[in-house]
HTML snippet that shows the backbone in 3Dmol.js (N, CA, C, O; Angstrom):
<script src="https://3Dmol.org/build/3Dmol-min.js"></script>
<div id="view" style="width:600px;height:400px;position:relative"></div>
<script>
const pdb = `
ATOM      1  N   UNK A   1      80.459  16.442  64.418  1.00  0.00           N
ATOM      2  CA  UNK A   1      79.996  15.534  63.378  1.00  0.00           C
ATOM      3  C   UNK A   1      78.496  15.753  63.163  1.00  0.00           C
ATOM      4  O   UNK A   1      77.722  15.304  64.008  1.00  0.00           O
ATOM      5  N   UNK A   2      77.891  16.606  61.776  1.00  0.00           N
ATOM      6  CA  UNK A   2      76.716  16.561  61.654  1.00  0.00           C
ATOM      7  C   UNK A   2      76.107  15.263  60.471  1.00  0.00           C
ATOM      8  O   UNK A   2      75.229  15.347  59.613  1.00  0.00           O
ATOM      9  N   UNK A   3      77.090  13.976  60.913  1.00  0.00           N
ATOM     10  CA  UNK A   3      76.062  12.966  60.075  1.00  0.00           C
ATOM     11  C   UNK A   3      75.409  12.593  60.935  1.00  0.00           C
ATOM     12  O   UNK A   3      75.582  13.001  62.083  1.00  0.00           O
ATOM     13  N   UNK A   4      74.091  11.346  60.477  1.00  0.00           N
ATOM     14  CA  UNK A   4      73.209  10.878  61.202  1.00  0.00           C
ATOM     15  C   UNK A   4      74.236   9.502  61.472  1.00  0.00           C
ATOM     16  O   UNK A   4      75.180   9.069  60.811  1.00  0.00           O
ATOM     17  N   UNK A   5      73.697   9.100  62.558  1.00  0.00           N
ATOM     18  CA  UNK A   5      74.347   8.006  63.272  1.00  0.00           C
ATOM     19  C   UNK A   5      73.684   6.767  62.444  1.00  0.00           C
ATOM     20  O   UNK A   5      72.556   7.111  62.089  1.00  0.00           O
ATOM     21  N   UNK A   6      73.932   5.713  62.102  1.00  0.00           N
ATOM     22  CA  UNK A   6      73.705   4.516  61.846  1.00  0.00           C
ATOM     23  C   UNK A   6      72.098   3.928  62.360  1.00  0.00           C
ATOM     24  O   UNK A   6      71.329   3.394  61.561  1.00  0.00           O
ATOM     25  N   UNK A   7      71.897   4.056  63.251  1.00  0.00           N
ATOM     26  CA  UNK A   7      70.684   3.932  64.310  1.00  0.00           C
ATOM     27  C   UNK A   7      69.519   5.345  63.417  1.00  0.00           C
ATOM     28  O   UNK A   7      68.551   5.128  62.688  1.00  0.00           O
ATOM     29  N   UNK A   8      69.975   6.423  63.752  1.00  0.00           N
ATOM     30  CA  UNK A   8      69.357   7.651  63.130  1.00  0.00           C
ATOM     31  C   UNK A   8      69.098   7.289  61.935  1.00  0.00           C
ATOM     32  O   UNK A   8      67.902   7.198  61.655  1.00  0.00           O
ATOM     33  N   UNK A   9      70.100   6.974  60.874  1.00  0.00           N
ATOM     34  CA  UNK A   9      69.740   6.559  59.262  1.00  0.00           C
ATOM     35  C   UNK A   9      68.051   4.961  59.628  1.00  0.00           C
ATOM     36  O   UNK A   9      66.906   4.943  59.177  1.00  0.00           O
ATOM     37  N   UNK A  10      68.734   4.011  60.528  1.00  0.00           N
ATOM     38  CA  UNK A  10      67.885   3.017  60.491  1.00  0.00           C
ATOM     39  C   UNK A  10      66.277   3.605  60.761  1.00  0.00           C
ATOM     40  O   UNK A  10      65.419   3.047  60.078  1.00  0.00           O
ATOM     41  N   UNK A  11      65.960   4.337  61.398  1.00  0.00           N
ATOM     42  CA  UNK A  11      64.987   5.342  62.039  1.00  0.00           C
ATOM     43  C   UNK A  11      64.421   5.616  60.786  1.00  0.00           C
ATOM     44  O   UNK A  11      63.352   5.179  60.359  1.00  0.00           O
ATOM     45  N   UNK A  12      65.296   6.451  60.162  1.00  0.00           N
ATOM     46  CA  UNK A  12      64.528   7.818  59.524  1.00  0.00           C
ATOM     47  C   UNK A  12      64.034   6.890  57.659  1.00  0.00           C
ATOM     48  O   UNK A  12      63.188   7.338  56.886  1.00  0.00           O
ATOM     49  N   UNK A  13      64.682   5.895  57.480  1.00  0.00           N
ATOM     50  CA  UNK A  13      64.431   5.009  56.356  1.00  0.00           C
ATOM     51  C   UNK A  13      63.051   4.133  56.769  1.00  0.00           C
ATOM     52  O   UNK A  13      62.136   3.819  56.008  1.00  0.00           O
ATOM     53  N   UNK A  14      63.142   3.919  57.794  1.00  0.00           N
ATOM     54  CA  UNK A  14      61.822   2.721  58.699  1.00  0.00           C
ATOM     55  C   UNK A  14      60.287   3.770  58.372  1.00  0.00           C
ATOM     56  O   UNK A  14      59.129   3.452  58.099  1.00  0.00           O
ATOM     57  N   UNK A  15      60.922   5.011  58.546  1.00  0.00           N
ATOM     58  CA  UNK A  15      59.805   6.009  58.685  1.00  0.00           C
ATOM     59  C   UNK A  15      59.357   5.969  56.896  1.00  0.00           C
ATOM     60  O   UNK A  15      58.311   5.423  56.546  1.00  0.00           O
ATOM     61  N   UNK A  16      60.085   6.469  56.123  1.00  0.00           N
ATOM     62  CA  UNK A  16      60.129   7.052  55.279  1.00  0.00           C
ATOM     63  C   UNK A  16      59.662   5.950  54.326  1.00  0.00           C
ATOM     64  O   UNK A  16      59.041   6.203  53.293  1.00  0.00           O
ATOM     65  N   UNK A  17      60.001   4.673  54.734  1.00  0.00           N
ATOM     66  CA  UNK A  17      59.146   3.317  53.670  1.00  0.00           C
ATOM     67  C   UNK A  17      58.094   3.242  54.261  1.00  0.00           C
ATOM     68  O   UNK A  17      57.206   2.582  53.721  1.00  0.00           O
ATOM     69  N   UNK A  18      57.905   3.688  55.168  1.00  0.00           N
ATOM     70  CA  UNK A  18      56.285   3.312  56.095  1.00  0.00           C
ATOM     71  C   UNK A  18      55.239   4.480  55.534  1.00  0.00           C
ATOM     72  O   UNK A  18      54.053   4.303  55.253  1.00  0.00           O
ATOM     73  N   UNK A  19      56.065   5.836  55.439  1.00  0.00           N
ATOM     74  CA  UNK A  19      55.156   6.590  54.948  1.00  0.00           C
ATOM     75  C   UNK A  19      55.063   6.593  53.508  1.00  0.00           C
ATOM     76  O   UNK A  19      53.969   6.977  53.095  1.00  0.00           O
ATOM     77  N   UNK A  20      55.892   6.277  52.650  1.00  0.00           N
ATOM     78  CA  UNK A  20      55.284   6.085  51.505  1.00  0.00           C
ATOM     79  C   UNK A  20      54.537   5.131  51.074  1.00  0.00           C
ATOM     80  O   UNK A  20      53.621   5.374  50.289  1.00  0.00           O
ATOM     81  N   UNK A  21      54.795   3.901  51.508  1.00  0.00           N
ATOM     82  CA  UNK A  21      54.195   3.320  51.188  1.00  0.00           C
ATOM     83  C   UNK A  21      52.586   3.116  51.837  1.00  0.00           C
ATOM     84  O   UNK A  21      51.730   2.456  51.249  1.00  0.00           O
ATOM     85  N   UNK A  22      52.352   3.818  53.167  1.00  0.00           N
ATOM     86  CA  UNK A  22      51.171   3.547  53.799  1.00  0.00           C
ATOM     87  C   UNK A  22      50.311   4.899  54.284  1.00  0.00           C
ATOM     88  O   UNK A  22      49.134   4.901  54.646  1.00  0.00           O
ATOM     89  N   UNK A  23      51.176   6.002  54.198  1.00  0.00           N
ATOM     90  CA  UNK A  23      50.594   7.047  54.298  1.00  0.00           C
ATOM     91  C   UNK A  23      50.543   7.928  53.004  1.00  0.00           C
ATOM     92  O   UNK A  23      49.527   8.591  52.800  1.00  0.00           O
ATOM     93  N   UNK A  24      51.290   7.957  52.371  1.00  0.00           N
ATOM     94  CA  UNK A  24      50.989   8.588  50.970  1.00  0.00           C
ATOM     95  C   UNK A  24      49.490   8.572  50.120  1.00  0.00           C
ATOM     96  O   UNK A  24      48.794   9.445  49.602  1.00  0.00           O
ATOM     97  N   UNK A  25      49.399   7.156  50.267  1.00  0.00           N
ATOM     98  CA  UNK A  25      48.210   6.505  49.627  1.00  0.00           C
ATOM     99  C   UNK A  25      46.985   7.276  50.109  1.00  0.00           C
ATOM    100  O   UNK A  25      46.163   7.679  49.286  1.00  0.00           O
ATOM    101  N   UNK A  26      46.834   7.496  51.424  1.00  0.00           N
ATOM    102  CA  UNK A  26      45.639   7.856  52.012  1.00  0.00           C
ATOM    103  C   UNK A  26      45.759   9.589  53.112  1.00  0.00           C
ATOM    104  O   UNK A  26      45.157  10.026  54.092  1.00  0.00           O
ATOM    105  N   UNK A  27      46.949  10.114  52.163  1.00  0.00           N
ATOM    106  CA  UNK A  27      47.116  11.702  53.306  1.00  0.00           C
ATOM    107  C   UNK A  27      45.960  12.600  52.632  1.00  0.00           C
ATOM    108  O   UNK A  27      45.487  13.369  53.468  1.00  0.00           O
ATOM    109  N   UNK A  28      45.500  12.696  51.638  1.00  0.00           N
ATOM    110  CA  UNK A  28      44.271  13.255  51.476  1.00  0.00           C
ATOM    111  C   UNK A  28      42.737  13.199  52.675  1.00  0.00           C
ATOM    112  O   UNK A  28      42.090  14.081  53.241  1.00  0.00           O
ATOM    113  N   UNK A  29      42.645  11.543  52.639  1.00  0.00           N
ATOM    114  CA  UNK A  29      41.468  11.072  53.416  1.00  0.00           C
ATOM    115  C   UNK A  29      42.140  11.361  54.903  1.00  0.00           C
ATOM    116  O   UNK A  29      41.489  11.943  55.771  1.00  0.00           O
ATOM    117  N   UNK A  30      43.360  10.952  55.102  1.00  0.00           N
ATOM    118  CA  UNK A  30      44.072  11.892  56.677  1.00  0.00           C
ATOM    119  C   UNK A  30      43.280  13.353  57.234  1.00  0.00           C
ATOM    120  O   UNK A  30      42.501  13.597  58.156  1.00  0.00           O
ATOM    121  N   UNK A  31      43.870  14.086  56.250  1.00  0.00           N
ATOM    122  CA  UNK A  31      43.658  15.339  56.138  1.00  0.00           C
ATOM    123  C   UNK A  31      41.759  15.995  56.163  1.00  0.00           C
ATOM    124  O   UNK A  31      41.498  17.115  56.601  1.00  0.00           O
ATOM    125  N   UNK A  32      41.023  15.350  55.792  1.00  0.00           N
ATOM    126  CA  UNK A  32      39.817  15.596  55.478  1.00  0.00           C
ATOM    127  C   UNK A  32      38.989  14.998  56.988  1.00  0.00           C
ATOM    128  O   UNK A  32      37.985  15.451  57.538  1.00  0.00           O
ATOM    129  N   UNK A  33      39.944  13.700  57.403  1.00  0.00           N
ATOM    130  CA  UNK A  33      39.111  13.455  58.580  1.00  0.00           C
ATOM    131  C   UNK A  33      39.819  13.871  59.534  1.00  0.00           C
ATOM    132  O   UNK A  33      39.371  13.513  60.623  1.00  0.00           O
ATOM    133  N   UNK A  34      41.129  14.739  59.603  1.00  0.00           N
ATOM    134  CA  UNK A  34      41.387  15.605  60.978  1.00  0.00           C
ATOM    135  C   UNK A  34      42.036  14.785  61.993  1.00  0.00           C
ATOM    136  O   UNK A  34      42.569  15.390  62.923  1.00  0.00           O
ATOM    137  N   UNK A  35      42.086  13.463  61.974  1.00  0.00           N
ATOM    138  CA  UNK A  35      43.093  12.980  62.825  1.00  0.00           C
ATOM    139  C   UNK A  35      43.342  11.322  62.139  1.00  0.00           C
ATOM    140  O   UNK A  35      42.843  10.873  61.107  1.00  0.00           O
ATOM    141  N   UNK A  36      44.206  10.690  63.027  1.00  0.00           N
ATOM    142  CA  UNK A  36      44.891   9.744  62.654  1.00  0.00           C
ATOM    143  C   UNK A  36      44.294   8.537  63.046  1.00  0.00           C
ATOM    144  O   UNK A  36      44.409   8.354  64.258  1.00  0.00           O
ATOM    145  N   UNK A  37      43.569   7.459  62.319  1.00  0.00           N
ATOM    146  CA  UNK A  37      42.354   6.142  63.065  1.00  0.00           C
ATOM    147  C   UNK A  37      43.535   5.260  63.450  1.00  0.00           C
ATOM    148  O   UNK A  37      44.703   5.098  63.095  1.00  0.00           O
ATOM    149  N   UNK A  38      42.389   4.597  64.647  1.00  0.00           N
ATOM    150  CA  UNK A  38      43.555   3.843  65.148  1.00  0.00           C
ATOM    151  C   UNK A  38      44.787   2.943  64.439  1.00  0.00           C
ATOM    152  O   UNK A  38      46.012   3.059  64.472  1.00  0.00           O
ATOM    153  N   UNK A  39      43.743   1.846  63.682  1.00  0.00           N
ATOM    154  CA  UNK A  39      44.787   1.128  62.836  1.00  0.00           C
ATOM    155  C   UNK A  39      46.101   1.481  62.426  1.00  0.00           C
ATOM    156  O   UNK A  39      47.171   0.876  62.498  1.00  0.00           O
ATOM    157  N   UNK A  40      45.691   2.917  61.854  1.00  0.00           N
ATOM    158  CA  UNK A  40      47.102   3.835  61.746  1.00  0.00           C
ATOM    159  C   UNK A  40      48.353   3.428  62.804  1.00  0.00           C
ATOM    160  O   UNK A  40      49.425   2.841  62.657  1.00  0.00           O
ATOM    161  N   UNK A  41      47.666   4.036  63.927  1.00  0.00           N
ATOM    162  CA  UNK A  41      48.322   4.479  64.927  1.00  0.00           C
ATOM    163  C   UNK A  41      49.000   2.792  65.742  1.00  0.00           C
ATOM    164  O   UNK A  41      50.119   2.710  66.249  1.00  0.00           O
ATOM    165  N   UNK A  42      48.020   1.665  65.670  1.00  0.00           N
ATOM    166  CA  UNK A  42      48.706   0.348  66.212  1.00  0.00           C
ATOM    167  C   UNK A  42      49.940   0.261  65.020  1.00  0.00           C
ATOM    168  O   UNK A  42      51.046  -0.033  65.473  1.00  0.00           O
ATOM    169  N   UNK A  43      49.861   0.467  63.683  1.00  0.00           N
ATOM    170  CA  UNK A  43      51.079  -0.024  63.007  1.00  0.00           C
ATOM    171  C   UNK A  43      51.972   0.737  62.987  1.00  0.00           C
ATOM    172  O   UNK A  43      53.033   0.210  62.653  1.00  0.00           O
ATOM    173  N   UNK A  44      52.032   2.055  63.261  1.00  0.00           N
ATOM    174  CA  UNK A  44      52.915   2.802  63.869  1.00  0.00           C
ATOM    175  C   UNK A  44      53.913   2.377  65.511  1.00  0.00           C
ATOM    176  O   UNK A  44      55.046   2.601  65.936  1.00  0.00           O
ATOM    177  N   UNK A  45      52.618   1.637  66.013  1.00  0.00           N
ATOM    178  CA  UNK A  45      53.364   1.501  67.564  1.00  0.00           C
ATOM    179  C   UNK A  45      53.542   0.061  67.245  1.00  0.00           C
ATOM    180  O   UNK A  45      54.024  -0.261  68.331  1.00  0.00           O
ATOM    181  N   UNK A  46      53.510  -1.159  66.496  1.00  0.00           N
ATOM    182  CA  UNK A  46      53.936  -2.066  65.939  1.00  0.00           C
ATOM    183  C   UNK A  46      55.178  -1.960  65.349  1.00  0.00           C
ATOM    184  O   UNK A  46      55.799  -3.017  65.455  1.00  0.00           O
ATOM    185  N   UNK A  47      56.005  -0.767  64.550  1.00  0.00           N
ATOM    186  CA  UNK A  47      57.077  -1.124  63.925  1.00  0.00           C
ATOM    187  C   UNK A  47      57.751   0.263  65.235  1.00  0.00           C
ATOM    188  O   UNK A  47      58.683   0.859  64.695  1.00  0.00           O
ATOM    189  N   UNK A  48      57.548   0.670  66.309  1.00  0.00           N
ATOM    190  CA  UNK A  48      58.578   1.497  66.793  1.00  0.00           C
ATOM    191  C   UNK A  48      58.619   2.541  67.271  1.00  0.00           C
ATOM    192  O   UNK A  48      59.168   2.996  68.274  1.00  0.00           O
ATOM    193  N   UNK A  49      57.645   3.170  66.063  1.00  0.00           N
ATOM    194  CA  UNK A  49      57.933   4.479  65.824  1.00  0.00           C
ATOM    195  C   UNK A  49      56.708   6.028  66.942  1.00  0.00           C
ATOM    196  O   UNK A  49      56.594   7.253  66.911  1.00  0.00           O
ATOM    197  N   UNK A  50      56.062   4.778  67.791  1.00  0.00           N
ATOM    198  CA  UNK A  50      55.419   5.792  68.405  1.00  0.00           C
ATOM    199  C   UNK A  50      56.434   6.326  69.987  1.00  0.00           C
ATOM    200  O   UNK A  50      56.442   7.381  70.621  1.00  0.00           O
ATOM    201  N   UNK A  51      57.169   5.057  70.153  1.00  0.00           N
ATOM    202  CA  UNK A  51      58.193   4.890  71.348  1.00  0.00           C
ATOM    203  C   UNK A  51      58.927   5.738  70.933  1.00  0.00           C
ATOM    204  O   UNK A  51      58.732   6.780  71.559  1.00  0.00           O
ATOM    205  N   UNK A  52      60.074   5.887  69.809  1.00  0.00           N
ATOM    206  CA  UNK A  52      61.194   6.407  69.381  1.00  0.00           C
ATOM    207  C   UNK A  52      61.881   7.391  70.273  1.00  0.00           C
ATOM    208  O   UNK A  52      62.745   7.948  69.596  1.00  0.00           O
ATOM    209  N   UNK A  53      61.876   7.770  71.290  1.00  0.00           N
ATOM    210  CA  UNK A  53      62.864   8.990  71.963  1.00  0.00           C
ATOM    211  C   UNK A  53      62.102   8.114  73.512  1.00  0.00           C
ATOM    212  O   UNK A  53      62.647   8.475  74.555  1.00  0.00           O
ATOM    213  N   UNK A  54      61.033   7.133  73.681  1.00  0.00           N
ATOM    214  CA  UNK A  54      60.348   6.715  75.144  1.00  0.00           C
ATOM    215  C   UNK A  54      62.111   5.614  75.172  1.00  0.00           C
ATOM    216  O   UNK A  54      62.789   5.194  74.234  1.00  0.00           O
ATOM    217  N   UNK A  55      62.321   5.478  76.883  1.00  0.00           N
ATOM    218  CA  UNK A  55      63.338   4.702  77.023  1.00  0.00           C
ATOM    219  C   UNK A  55      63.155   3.295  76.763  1.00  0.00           C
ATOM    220  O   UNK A  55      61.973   3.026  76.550  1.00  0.00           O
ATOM    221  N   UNK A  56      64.062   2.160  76.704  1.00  0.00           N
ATOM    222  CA  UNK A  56      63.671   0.537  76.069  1.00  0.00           C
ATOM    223  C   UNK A  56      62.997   0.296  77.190  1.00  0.00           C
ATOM    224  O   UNK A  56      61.987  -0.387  77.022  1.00  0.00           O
ATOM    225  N   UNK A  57      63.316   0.764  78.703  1.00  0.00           N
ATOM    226  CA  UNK A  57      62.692   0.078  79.408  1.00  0.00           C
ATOM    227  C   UNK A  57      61.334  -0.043  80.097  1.00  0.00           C
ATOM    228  O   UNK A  57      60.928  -0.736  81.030  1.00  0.00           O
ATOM    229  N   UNK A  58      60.671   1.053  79.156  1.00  0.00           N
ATOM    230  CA  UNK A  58      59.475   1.318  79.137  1.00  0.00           C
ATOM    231  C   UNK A  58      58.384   1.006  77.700  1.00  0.00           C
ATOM    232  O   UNK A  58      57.245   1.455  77.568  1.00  0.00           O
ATOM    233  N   UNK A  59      59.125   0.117  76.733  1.00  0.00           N
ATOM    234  CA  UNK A  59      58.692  -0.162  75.475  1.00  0.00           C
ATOM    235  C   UNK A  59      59.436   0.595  74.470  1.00  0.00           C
ATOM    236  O   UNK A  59      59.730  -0.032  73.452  1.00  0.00           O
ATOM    237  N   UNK A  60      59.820   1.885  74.555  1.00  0.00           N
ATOM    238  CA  UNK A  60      60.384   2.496  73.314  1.00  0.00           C
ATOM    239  C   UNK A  60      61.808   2.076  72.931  1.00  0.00           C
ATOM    240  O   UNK A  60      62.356   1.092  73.430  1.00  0.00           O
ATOM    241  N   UNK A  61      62.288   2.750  72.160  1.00  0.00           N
ATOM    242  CA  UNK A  61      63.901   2.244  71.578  1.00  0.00           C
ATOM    243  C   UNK A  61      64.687   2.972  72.029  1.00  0.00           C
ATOM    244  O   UNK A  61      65.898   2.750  71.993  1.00  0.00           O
ATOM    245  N   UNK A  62      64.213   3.883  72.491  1.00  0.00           N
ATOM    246  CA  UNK A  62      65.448   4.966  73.302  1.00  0.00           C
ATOM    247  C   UNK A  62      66.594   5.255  72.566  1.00  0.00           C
ATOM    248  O   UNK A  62      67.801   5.092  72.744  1.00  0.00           O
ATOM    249  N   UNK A  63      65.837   5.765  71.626  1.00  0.00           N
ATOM    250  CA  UNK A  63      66.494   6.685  70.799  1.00  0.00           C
ATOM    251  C   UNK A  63      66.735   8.220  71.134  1.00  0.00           C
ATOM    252  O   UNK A  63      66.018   8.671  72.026  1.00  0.00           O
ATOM    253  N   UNK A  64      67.479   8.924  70.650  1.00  0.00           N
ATOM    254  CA  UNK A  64      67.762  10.479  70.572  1.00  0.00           C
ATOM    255  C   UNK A  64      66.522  11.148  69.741  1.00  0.00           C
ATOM    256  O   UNK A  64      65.807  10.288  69.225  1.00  0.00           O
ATOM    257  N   UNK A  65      66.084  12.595  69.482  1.00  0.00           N
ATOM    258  CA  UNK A  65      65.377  13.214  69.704  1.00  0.00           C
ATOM    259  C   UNK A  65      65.179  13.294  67.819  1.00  0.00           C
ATOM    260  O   UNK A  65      64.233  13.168  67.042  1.00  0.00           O
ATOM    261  N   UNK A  66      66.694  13.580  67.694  1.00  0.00           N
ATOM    262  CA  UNK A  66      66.539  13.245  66.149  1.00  0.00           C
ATOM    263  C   UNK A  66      66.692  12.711  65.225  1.00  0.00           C
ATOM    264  O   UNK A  66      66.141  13.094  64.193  1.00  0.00           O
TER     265      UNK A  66
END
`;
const viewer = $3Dmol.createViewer("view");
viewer.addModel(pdb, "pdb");
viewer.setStyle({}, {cartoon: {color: "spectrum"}});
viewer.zoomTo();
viewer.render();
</script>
């Protein structure tokens, strides 16, 4: 079975409204300053997505790889 699992779809949509709507806006100024400021990076580890493959019982969701 090469669909995405239910969990995988929930993942990859979480990502994909987060980056349009919050990284799109500003991947130019990303790109020019060479890395990612924190703020970025807390609302990233606020909705999940820095844990994503870390196990639950260490903070992440323990998710699969993809």
């Amino acid at each position: 079975d090469f669909n995405f699992s239910q969990e995988q779809d929930m993942v990859r949509k979480t990502v994909r409204e987060y980056a349009e709507a919050e990284l799109a806006p500003i991947v130019e100024d990303l790109d020019r300053w060479g890395h990612i400021p924190p703020e970025v990076l807390q609302e990233l580890a606020s909705i999940g997505l820095l844990g994503v493959t870390t196990e639950s019982q260490f903070g992440g969701i323990d998710a699969d790889p993809v």
